[in-house]
C-alpha positions as CSV (number, residue, x, y, z in Angstrom):
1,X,62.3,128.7,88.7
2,X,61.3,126.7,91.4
3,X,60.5,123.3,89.3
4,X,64.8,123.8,88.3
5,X,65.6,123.6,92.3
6,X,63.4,120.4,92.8
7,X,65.6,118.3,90.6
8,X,69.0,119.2,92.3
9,X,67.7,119.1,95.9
10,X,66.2,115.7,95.1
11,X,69.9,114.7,93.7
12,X,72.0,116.1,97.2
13,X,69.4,114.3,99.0
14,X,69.9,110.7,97.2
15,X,73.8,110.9,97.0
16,X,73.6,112.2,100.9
17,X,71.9,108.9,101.8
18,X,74.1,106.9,99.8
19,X,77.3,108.8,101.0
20,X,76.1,107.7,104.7
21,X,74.9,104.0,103.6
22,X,78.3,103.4,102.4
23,X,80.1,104.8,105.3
24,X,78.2,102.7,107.8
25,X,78.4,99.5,106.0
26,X,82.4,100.0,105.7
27,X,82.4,100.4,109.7
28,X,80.6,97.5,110.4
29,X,83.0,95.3,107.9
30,X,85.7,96.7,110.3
31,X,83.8,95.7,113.1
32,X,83.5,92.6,111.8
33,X,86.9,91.8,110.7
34,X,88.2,93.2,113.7
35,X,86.0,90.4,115.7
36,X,87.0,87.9,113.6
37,X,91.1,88.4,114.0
38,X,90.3,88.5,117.8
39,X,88.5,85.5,117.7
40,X,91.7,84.2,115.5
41,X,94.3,85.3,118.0
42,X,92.3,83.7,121.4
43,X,91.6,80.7,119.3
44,X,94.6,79.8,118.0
45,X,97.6,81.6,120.1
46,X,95.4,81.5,123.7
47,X,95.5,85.2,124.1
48,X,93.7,86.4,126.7
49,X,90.5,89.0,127.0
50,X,93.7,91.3,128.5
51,X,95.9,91.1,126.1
52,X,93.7,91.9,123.4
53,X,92.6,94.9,125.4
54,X,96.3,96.0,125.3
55,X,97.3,95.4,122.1
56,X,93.7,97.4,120.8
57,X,94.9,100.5,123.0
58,X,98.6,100.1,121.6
59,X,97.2,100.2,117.8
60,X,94.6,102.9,118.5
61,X,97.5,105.0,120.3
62,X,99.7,104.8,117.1
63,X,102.0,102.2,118.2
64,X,102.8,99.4,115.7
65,X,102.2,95.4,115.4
66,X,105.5,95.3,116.8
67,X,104.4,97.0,119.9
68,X,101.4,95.1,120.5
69,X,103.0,92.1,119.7
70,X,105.2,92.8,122.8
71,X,102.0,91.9,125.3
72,X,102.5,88.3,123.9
73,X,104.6,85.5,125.7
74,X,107.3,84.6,124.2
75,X,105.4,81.2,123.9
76,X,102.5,82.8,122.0
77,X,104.7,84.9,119.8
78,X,106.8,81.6,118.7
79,X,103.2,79.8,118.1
80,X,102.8,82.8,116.0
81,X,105.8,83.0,113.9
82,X,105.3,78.7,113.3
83,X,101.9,79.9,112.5
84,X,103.0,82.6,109.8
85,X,105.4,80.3,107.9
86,X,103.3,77.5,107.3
87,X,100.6,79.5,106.2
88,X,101.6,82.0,104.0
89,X,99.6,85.0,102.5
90,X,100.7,85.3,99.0
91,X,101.6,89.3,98.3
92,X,100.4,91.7,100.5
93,X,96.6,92.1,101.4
94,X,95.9,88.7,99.8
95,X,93.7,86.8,102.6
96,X,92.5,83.1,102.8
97,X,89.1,82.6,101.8
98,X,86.4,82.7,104.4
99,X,84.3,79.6,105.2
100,X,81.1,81.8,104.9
């Protein structure tokens, strides 16, 4: 009886540790990504350490890209819209390709 129970504990114990591989690698990736847009938005429409801080608690409060948008300058958010139209996505999750 015992030598039936060894098999099936040995199984809950491999797809636990692979259940909680996965979930931490997808975090960091969001970590990561997260970084990287950040990095984007300073870079390329001078938003400041601030602002990012504000439109982070906007998103994480349930408030939409609209909303956070709203802590740009008008300035930034025209830079933004140029920025958008000459460098279209394609459909709808489609990204650039990354230098890396």
């Amino acid at each position: 009886m015992k030598l039936r129970i060894v098999p099936i504990v040995a199984a809950l114990v491999v797809a636990s540790s692979l259940a909680l591989a996965e979930s931490d690698s997808n975090g960091s990736g969001k970590h990561k990504n997260h970084q990287r847009h950040a990095t984007h938005l300073q870079e390329k429409f001078g938003v400041s350490d601030d602002q990012l801080s504000q439109m982070r608690e906007i998103r994480e409060n349930g408030g939409s890209r609209e909303d956070a948008r709203a802590v740009l300058s008008d300035s930034q958010q025209d830079q933004m819209d140029q920025w958008r139209q000459d460098n279209p996505r394609g459909h709808k999750g489609q990204r650039p390709e990354s230098d890396e």
